[in-house]
N, C-alpha and C positions, 0 to 999 in steps of 0.2 A: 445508588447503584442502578444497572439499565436490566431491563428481564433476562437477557438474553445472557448478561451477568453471572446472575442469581441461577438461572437455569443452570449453566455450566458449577457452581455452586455446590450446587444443590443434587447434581452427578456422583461429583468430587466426593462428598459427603458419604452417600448413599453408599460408595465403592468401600470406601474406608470404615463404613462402621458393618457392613453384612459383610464385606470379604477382606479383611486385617490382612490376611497374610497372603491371601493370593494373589500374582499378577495379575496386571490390567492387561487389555487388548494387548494380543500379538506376546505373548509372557512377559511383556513386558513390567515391571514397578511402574503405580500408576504415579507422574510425575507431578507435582505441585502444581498449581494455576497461576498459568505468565501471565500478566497483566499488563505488559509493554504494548503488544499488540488488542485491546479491546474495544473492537469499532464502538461507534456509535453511529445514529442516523435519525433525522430529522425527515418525517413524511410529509411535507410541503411540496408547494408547486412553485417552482423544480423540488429535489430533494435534495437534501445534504449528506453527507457521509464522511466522515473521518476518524484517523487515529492516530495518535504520537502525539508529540509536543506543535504547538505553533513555530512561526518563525523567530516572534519574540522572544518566548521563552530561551528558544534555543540559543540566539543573541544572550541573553542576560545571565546563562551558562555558559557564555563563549565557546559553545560548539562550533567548532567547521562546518558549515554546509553549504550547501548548493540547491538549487530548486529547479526542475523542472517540469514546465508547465504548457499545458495545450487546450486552448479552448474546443469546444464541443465543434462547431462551426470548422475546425482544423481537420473534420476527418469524413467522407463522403456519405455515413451515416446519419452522423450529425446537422450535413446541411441539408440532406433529405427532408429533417424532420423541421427544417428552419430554427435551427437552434443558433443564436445569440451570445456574443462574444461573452455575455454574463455567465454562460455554462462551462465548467471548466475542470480540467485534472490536474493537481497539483501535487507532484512529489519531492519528499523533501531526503536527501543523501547526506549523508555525512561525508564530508570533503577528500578525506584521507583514505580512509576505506570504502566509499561506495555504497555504506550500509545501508537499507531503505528506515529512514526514523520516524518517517509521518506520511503522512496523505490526505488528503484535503477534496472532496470532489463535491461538488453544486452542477445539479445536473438530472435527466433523465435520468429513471433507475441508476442514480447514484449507489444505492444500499447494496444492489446487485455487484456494480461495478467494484464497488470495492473488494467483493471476494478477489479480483484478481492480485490486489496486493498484499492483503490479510495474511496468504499462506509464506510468503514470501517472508513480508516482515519478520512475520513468528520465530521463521528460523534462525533469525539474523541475517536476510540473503540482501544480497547487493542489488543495484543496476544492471551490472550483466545477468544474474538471474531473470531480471525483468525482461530484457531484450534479447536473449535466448529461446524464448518462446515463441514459437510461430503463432499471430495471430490471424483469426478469420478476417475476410476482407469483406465486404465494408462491414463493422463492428463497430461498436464504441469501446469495445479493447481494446481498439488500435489508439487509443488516445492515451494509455498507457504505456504500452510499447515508445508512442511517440515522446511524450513527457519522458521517459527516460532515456530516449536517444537525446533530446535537447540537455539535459543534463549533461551528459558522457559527452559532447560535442562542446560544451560548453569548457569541461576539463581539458576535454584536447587542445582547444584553440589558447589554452593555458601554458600547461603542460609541453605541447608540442604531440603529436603521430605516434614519435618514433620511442617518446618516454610509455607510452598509453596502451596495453594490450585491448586492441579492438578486434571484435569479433563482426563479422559481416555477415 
């Protein structure tokens, strides 16, 4: 398990053995720990960061999916910093519904970047969740944003326009 795991853990734990019967945050019941969404990250030069399945896997589950992907170098922050077609955001949808199931990023503050799909995922939120959000310009958000218009563009030119609710 990774600390950041265990930390969460070890919350979990803490909530349920001093307050049994009280709600968690907000009144609410404190909820079980999802483990769908559990980054991880790699502090190398560049840095890693991901969560969900690979693409493999998902192949060898015969999942539906689709991948949207943008290199670092693809977004005006990124060529600032001279970043290199090897830096990159990869998101991975599930076909049918849109769902965000993975993420994959190599890159400058990777571990950062990934906050922007971690909350997403968690929920089960789609593509358009992702690209509903206004991001800052120039950013290396925006390489998110972008990886999930290259997905949704990619369904379209499937699909067709007029099947595809697009949001502009």
């Amino acid at each position: 398990l990774l600390r950041h795991s265990a930390n969460r853990e070890g919350e979990y734990l803490m909530e349920k053995i001093l307050h049994p019967r009280s709600p968690g945050a907000r009144g609410l019941p404190v909820p079980p720990i999802d483990y769908h969404a559990m980054p991880h990250a790699v502090f190398t030069h560049p840095q890693v960061a991901a969560s969900g399945p690979t693409e493999e896997e998902l192949k060898a589950a015969e999942v539906p999916y689709i991948v949207g992907r943008r290199p670092y170098s693809g977004s005006a922050y990124g060529m600032a910093m001279r970043s290199g077609t090897d830096e990159f955001v990869k998101l991975i949808f599930h076909r049918e519904t849109r769902e965000v199931l993975a993420f994959h990023i190599i890159g400058h503050e990777a571990s950062v970047l990934a906050h922007e799909v971690l909350p997403v995922m968690r929920r089960h939120g789609t593509m358009d969740d992702l690209l509903d959000v206004i991001h800052i310009h120039p950013a290396l958000s925006e390489l998110v944003r972008n990886a999930a218009r290259e997905a949704r563009d990619q369904l379209v030119a499937e699909v067709g326009a007029d099947q595809f609710p697009l949001e502009l």
